[in-house]
N, CA, C and O atoms as a Maestro MAE file, in Angstrom:
{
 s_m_m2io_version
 :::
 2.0.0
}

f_m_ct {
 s_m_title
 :::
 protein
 m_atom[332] {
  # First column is atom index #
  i_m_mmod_type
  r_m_x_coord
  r_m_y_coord
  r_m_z_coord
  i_m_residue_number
  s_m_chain_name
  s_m_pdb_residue_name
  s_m_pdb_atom_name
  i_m_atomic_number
  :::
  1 25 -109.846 54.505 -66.848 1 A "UNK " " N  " 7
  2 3 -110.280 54.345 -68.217 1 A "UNK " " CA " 6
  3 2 -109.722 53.057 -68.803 1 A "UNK " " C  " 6
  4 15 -110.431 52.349 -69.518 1 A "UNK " " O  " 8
  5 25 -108.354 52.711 -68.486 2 A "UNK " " N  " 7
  6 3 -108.021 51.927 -69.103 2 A "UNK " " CA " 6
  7 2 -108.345 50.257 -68.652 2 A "UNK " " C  " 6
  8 15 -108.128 49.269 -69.354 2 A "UNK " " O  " 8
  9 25 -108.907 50.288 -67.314 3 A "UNK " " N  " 7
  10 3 -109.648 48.432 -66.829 3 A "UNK " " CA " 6
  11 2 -111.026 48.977 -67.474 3 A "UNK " " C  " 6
  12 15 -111.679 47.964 -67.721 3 A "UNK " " O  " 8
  13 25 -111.728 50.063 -67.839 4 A "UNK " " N  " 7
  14 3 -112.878 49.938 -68.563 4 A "UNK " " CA " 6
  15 2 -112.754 49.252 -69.643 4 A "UNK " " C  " 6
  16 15 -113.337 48.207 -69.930 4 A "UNK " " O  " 8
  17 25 -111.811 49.975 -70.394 5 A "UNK " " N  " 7
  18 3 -111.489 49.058 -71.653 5 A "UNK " " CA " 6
  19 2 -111.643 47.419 -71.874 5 A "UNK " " C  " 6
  20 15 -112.453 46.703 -72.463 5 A "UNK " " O  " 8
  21 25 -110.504 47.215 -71.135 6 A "UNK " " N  " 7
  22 3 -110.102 46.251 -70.894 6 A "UNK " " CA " 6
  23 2 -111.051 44.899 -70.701 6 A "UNK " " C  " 6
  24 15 -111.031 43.794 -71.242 6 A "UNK " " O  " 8
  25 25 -112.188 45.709 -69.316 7 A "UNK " " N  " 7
  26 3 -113.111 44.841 -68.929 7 A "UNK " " CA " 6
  27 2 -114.454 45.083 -70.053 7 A "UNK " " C  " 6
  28 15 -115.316 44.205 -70.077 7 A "UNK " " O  " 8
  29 25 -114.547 45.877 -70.655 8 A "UNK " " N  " 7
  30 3 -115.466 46.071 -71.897 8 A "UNK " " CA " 6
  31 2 -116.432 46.992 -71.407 8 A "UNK " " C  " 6
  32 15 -117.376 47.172 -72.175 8 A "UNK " " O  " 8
  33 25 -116.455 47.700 -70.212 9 A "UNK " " N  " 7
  34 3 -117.104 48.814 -70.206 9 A "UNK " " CA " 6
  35 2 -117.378 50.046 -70.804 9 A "UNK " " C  " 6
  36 15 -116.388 50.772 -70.712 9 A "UNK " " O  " 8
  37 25 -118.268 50.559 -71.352 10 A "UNK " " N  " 7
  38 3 -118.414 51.595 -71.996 10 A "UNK " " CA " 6
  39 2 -119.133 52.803 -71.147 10 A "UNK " " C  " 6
  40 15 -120.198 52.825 -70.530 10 A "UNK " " O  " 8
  41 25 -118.249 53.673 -71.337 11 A "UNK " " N  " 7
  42 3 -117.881 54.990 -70.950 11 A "UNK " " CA " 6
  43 2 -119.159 55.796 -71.394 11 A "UNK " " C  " 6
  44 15 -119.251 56.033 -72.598 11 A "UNK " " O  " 8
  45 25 -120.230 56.277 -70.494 12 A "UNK " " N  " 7
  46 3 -120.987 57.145 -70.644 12 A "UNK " " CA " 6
  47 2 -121.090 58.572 -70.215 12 A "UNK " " C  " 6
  48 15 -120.562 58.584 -69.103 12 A "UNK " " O  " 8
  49 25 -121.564 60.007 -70.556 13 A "UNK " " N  " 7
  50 3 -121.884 61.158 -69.730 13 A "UNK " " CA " 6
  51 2 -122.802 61.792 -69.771 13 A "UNK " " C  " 6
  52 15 -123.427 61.891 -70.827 13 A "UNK " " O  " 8
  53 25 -123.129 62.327 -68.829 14 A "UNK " " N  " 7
  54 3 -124.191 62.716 -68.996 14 A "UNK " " CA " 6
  55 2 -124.190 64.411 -69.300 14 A "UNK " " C  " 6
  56 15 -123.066 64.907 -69.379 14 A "UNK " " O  " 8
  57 25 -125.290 65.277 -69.464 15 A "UNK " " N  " 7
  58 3 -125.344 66.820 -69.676 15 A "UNK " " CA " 6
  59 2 -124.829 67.614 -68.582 15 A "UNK " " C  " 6
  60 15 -125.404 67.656 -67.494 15 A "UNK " " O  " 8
  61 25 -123.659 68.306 -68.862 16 A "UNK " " N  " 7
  62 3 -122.876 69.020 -68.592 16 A "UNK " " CA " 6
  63 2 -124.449 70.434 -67.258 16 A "UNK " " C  " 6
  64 15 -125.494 71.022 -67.538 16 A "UNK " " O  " 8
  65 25 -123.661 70.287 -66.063 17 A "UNK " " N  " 7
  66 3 -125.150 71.286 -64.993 17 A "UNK " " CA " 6
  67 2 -126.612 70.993 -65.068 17 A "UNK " " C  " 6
  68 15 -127.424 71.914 -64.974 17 A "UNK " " O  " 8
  69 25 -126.944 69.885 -65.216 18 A "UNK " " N  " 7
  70 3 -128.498 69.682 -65.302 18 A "UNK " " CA " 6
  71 2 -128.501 68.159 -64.513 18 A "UNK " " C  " 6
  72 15 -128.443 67.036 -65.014 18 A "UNK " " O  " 8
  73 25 -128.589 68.559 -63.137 19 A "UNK " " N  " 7
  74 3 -128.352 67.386 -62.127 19 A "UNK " " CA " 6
  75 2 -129.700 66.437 -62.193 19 A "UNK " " C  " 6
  76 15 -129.680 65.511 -61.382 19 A "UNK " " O  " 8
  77 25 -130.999 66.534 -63.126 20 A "UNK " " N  " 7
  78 3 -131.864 65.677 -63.302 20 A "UNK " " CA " 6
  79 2 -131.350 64.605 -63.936 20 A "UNK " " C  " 6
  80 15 -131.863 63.515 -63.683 20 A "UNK " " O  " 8
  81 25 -130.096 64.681 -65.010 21 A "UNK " " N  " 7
  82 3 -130.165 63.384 -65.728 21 A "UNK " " CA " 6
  83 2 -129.109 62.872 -65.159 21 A "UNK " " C  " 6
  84 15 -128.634 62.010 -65.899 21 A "UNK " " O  " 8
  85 25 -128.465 63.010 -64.107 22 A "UNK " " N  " 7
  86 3 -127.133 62.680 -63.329 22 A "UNK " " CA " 6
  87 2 -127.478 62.739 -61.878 22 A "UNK " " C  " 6
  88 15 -126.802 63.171 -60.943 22 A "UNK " " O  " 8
  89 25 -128.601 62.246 -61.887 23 A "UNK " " N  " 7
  90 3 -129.010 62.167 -60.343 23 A "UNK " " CA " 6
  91 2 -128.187 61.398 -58.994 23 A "UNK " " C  " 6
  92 15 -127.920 61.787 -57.857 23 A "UNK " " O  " 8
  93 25 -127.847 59.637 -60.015 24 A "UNK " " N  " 7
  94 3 -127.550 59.389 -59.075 24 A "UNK " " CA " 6
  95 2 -125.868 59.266 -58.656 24 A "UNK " " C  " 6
  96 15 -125.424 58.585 -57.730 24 A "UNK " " O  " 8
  97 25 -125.080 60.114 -59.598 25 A "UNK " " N  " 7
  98 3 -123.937 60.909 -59.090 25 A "UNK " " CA " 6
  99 2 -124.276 62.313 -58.507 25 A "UNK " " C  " 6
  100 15 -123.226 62.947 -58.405 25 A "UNK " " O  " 8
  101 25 -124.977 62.784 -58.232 26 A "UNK " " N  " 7
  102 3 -125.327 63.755 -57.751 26 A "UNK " " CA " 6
  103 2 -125.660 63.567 -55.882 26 A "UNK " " C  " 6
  104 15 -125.417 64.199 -54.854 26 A "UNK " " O  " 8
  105 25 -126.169 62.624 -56.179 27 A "UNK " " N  " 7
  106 3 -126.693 62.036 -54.953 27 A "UNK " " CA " 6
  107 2 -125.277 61.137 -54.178 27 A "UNK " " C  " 6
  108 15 -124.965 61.291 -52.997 27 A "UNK " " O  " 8
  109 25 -124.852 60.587 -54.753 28 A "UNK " " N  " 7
  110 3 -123.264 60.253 -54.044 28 A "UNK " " CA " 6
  111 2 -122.144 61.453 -54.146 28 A "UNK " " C  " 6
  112 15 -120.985 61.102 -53.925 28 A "UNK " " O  " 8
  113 25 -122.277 62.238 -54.325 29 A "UNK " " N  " 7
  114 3 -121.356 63.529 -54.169 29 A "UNK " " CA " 6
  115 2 -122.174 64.112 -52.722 29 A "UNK " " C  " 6
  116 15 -121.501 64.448 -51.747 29 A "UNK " " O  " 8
  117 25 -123.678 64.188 -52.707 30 A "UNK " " N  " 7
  118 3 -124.419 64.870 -51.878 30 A "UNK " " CA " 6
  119 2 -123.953 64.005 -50.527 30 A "UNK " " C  " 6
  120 15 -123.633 64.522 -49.457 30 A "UNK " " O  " 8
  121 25 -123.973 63.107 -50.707 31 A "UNK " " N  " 7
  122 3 -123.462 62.001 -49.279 31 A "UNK " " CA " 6
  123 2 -122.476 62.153 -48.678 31 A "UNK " " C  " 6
  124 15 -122.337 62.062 -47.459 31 A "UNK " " O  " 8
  125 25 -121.233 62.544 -49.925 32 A "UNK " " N  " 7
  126 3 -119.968 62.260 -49.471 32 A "UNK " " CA " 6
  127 2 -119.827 63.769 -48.261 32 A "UNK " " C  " 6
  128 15 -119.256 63.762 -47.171 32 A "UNK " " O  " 8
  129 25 -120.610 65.030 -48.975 33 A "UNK " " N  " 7
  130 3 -120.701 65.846 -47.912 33 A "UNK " " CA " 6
  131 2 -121.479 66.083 -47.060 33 A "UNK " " C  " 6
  132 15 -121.414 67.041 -46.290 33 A "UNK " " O  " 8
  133 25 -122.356 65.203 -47.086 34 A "UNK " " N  " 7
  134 3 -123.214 65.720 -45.713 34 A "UNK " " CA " 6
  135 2 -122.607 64.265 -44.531 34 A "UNK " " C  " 6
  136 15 -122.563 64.430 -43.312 34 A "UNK " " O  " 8
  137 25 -122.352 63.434 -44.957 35 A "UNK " " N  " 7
  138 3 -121.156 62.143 -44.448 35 A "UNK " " CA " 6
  139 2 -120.037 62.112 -43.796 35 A "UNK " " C  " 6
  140 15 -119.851 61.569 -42.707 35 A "UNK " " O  " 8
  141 25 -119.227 62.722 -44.475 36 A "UNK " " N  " 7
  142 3 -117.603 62.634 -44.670 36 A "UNK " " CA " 6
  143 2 -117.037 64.103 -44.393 36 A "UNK " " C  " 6
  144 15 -116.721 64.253 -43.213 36 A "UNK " " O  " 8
  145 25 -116.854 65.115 -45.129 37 A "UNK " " N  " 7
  146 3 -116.865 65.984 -45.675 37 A "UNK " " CA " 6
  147 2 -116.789 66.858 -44.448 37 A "UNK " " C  " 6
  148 15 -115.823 67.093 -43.722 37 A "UNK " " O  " 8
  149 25 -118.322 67.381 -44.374 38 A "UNK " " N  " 7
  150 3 -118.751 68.172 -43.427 38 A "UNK " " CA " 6
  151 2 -117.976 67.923 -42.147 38 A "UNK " " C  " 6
  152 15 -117.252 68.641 -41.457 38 A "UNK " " O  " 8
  153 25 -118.321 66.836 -42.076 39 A "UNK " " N  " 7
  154 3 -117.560 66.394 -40.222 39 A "UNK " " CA " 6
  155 2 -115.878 66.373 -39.966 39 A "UNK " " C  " 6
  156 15 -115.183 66.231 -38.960 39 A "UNK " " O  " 8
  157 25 -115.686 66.520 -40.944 40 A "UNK " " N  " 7
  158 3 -114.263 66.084 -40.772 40 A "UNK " " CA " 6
  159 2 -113.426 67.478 -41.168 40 A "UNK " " C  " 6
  160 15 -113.882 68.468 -41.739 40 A "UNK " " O  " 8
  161 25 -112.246 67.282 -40.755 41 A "UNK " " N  " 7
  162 3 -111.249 68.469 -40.547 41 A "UNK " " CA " 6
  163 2 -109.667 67.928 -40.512 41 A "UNK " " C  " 6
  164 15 -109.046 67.230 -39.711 41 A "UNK " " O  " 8
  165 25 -109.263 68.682 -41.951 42 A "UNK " " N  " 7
  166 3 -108.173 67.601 -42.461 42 A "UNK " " CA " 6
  167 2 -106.872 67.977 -42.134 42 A "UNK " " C  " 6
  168 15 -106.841 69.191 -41.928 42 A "UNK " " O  " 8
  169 25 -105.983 67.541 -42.025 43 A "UNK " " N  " 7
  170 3 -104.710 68.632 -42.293 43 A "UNK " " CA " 6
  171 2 -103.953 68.661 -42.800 43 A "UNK " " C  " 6
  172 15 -102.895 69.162 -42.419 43 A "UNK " " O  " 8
  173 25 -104.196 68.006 -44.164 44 A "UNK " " N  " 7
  174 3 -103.070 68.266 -45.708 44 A "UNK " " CA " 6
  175 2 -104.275 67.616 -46.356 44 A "UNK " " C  " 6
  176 15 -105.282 67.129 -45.842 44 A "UNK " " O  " 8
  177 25 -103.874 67.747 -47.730 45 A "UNK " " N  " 7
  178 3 -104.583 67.331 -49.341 45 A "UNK " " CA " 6
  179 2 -104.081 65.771 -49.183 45 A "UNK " " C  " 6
  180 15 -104.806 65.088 -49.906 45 A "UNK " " O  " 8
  181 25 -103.240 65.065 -48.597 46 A "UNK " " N  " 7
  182 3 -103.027 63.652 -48.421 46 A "UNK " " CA " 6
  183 2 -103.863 63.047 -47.171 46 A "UNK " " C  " 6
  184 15 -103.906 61.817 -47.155 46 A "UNK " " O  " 8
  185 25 -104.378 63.565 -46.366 47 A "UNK " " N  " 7
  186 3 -104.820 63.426 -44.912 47 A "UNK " " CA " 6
  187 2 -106.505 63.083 -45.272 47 A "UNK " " C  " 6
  188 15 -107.322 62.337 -44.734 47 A "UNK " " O  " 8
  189 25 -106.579 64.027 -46.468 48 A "UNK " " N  " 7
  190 3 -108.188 64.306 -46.634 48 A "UNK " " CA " 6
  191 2 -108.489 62.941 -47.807 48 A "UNK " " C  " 6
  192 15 -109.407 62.130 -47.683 48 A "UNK " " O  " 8
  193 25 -107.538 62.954 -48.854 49 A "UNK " " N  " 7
  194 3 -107.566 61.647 -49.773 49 A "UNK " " CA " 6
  195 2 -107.353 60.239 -48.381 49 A "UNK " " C  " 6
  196 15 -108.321 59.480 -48.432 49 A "UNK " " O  " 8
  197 25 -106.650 59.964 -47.619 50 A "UNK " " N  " 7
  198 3 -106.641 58.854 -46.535 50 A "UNK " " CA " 6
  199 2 -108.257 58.423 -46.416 50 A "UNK " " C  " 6
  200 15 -108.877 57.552 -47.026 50 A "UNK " " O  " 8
  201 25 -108.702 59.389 -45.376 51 A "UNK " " N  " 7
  202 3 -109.752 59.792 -45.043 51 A "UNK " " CA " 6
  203 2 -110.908 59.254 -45.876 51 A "UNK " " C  " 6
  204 15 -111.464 58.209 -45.534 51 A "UNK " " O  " 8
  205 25 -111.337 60.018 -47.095 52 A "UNK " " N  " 7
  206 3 -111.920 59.752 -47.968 52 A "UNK " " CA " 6
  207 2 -112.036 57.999 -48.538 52 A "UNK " " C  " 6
  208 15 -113.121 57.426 -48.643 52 A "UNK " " O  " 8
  209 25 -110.716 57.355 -48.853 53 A "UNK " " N  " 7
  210 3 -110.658 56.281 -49.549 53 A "UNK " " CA " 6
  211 2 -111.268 55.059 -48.171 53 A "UNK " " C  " 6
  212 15 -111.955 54.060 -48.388 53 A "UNK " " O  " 8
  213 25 -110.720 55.576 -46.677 54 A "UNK " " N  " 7
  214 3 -111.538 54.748 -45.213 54 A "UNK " " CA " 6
  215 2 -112.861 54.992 -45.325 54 A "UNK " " C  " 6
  216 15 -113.604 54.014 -45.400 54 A "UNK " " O  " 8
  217 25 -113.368 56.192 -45.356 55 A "UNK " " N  " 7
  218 3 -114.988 56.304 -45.821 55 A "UNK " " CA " 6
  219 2 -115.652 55.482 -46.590 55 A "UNK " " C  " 6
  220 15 -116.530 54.773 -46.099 55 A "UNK " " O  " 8
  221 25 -115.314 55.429 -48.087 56 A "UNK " " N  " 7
  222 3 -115.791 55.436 -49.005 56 A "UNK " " CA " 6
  223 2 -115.906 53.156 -48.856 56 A "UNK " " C  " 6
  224 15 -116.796 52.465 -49.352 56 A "UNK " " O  " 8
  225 25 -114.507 52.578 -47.913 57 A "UNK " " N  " 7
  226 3 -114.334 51.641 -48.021 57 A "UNK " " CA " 6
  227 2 -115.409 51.152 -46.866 57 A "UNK " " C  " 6
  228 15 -116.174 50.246 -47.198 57 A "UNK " " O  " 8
  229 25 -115.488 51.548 -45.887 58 A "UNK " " N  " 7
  230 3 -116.787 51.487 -44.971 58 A "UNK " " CA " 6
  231 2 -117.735 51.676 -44.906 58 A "UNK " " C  " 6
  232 15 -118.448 51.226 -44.010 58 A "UNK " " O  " 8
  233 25 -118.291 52.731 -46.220 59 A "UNK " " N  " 7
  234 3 -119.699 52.512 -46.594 59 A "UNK " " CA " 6
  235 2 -119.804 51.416 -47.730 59 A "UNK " " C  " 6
  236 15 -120.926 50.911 -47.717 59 A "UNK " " O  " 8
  237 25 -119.223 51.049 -48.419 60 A "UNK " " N  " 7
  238 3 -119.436 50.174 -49.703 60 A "UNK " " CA " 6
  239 2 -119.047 48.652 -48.380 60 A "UNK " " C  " 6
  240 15 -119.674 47.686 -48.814 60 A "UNK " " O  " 8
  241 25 -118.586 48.403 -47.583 61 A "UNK " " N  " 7
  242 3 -118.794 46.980 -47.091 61 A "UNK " " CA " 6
  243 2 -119.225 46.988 -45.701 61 A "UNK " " C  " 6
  244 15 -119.010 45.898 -45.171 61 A "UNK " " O  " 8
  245 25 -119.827 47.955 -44.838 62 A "UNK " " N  " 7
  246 3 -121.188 48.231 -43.900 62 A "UNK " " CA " 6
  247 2 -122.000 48.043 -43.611 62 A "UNK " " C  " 6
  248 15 -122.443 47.132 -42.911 62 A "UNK " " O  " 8
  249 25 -122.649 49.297 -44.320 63 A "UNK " " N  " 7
  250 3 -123.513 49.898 -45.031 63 A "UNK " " CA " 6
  251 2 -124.672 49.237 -45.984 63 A "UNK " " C  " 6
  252 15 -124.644 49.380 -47.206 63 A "UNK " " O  " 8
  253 25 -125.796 48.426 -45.233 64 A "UNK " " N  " 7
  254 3 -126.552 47.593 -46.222 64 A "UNK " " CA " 6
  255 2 -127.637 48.725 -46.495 64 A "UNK " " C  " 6
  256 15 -128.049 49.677 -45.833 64 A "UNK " " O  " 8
  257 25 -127.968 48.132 -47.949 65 A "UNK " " N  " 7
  258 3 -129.119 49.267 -48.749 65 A "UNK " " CA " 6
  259 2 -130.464 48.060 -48.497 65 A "UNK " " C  " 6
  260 15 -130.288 46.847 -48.386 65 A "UNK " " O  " 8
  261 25 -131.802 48.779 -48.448 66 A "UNK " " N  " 7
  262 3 -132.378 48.532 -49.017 66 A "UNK " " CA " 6
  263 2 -133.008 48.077 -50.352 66 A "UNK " " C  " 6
  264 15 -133.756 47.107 -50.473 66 A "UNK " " O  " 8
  265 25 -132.591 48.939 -51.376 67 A "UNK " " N  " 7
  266 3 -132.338 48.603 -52.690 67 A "UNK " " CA " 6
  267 2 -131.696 47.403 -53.518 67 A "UNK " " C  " 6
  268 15 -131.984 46.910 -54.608 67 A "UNK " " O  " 8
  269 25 -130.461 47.057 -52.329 68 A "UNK " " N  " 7
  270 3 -129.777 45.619 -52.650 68 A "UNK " " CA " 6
  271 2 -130.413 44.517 -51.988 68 A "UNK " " C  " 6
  272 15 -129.911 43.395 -52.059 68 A "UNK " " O  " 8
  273 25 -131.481 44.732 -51.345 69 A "UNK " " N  " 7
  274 3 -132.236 43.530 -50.604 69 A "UNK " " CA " 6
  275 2 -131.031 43.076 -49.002 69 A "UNK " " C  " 6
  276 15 -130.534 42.114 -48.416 69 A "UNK " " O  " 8
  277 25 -131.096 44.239 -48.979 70 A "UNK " " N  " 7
  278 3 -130.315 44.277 -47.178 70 A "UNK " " CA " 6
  279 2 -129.105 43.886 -47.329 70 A "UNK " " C  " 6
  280 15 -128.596 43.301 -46.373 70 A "UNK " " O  " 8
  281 25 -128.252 44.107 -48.640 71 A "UNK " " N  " 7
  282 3 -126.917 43.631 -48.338 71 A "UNK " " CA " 6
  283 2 -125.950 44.879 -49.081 71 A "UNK " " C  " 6
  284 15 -126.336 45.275 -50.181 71 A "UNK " " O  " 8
  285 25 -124.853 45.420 -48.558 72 A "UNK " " N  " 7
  286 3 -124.017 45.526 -48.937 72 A "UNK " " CA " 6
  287 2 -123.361 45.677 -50.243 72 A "UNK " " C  " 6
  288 15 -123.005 44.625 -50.772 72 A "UNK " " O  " 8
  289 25 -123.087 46.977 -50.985 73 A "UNK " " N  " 7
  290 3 -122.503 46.902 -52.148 73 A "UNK " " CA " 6
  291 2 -121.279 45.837 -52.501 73 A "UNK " " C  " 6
  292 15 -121.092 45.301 -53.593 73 A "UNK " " O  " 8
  293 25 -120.369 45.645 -51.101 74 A "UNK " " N  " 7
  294 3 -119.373 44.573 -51.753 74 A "UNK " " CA " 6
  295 2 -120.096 43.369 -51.607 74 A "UNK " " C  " 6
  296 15 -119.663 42.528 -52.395 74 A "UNK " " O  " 8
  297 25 -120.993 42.969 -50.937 75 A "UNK " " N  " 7
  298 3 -121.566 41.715 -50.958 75 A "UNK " " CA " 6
  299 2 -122.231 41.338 -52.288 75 A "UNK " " C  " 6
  300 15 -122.273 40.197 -52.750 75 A "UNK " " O  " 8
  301 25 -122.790 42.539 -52.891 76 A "UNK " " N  " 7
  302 3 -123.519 42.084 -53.864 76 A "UNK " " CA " 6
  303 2 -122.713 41.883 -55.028 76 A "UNK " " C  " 6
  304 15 -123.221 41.305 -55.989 76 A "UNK " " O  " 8
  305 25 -121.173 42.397 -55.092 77 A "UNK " " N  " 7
  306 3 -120.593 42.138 -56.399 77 A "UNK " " CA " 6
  307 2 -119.640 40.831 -55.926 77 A "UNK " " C  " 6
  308 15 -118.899 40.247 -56.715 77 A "UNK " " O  " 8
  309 25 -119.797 40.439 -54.377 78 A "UNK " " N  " 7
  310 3 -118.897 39.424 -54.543 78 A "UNK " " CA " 6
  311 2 -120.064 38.184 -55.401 78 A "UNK " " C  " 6
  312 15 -120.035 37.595 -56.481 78 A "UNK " " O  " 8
  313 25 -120.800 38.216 -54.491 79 A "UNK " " N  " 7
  314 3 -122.055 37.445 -55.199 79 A "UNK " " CA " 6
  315 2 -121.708 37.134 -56.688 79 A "UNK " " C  " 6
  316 15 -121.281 36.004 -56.925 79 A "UNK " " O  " 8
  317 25 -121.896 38.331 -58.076 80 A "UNK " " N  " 7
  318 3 -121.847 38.242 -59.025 80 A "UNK " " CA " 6
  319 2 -120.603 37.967 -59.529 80 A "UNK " " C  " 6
  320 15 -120.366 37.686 -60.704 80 A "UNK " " O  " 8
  321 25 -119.545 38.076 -58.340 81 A "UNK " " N  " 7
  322 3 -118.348 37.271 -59.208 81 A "UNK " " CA " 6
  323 2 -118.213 35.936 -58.710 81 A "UNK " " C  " 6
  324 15 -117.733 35.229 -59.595 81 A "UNK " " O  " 8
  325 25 -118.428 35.335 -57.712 82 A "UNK " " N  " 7
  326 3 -118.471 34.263 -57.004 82 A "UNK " " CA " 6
  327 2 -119.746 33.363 -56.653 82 A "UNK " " C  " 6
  328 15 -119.811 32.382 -55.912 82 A "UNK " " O  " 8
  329 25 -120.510 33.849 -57.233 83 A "UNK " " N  " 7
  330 3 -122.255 33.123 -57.124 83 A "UNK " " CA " 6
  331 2 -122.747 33.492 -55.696 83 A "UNK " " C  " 6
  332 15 -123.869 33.150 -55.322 83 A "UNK " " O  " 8
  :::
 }
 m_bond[331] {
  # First column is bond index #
  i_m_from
  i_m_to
  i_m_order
  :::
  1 1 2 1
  2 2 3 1
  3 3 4 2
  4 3 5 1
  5 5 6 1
  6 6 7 1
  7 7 8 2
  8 7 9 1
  9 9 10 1
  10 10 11 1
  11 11 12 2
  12 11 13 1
  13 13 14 1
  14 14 15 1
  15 15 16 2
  16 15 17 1
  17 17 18 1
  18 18 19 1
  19 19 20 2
  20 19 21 1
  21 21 22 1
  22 22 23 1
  23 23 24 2
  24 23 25 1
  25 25 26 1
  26 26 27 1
  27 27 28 2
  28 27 29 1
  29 29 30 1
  30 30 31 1
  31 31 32 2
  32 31 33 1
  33 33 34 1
  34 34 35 1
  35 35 36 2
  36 35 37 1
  37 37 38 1
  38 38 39 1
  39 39 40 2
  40 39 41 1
  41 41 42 1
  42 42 43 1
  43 43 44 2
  44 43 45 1
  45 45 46 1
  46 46 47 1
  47 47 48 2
  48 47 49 1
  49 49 50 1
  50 50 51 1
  51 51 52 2
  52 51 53 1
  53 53 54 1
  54 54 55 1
  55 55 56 2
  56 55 57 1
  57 57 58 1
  58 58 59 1
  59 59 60 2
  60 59 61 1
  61 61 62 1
  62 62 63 1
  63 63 64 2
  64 63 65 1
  65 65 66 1
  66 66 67 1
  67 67 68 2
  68 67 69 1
  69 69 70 1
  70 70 71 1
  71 71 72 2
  72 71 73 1
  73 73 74 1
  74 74 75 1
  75 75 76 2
  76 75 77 1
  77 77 78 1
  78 78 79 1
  79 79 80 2
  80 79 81 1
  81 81 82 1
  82 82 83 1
  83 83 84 2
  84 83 85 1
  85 85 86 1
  86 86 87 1
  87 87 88 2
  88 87 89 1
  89 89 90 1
  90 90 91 1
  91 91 92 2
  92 91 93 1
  93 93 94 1
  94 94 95 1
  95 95 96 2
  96 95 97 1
  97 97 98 1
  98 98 99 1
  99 99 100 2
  100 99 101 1
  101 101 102 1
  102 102 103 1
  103 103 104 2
  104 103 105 1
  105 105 106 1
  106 106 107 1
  107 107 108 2
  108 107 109 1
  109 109 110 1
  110 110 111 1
  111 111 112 2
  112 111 113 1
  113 113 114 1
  114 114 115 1
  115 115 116 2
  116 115 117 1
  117 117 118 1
  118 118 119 1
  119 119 120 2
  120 119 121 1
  121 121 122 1
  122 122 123 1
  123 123 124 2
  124 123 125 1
  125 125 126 1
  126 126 127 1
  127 127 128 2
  128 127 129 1
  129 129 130 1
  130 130 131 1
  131 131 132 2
  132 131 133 1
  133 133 134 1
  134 134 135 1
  135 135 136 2
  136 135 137 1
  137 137 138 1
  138 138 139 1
  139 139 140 2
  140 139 141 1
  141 141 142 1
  142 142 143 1
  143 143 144 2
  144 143 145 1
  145 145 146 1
  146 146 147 1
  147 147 148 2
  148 147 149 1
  149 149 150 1
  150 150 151 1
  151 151 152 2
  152 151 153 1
  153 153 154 1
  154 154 155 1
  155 155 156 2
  156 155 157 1
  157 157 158 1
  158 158 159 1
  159 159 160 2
  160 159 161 1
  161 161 162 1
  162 162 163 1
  163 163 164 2
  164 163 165 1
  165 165 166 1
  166 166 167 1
  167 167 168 2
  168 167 169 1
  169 169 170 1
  170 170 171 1
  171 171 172 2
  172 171 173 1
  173 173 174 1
  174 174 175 1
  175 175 176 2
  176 175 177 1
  177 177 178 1
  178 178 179 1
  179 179 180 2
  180 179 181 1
  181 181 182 1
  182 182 183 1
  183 183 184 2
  184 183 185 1
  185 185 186 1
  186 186 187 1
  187 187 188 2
  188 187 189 1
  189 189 190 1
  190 190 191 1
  191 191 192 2
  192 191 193 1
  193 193 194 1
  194 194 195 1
  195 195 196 2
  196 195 197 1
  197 197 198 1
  198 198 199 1
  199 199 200 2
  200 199 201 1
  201 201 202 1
  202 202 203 1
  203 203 204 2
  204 203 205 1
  205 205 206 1
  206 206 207 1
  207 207 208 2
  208 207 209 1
  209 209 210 1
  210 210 211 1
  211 211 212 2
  212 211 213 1
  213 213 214 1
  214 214 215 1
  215 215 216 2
  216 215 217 1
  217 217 218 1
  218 218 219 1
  219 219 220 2
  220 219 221 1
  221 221 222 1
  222 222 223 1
  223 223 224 2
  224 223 225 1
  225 225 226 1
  226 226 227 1
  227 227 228 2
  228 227 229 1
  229 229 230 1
  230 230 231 1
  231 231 232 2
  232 231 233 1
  233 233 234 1
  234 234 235 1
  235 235 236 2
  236 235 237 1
  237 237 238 1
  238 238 239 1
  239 239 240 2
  240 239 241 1
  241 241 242 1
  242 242 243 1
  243 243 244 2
  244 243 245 1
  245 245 246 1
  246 246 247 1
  247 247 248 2
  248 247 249 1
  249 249 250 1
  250 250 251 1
  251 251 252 2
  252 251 253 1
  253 253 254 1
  254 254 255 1
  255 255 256 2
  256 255 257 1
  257 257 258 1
  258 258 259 1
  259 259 260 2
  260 259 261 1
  261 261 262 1
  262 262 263 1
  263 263 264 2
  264 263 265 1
  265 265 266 1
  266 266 267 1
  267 267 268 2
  268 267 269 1
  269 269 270 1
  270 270 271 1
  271 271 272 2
  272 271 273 1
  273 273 274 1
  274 274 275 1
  275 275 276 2
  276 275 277 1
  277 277 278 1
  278 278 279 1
  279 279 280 2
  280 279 281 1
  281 281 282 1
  282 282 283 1
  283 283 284 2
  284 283 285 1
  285 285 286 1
  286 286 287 1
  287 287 288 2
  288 287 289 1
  289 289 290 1
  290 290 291 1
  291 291 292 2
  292 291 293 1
  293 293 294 1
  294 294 295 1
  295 295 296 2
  296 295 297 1
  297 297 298 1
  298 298 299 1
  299 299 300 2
  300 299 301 1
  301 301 302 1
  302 302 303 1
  303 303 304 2
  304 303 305 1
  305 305 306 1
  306 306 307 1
  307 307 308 2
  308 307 309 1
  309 309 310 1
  310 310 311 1
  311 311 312 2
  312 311 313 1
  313 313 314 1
  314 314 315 1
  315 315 316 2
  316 315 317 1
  317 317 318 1
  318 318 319 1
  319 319 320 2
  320 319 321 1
  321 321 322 1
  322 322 323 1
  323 323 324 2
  324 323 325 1
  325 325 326 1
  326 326 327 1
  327 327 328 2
  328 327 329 1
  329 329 330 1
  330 330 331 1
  331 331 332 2
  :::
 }
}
C-alpha cells in the first residue's frame, strides 16, 4: 500500500463473490493452481511461500503472452521504464 502511494497509484476493488467483475484476478489465482499449486507438494508454510515467489518470478520473465505482442511481462515494463 504504501509504494502505491508513493508512486500515485490508486487503490481499486472490486464486488465482494461475483468473479465477473474480477475476472482477471480470478483468472491469475486460477493459474496459480492449476500451475503451481496442484503439482507441487510442500513441506512447511515457508517452503510453499519459496516456491511460489520462483514460480511467480518465472512466469512474469519466460513466459511470453500473446496479448503483449510475444513478449514477456518483465520485458514489457522494462520497456516502459527504459524505452
Amino acid at each position: 500500500m504504501k509504494d502505491c502511494i508513493v508512486n500515485g497509484i490508486k487503490r481499486r476493488f472490486t464486488k465482494v463473490r461475483i468473479p465477473r467483475t474480477n475476472g482477471e484476478a480470478e483468472r491469475v489465482i486460477r493459474t496459480l493452481v492449476e500451475m503451481w499449486h496442484n503439482k507441487g507438494t510442500f513441506m512447511s508454510s515457508e517452503h510453499r511461500k519459496m516456491s511460489l515467489k520462483r514460480f511467480v518470478n518465472g512466469y512474469n520473465t519466460v513466459k511470453p503472452y500473446k496479448l503483449l505482442d510475444n513478449r514477456t511481462p518483465y520485458e514489457l515494463i522494462q520497456k516502459f521504464y527504459y524505452g
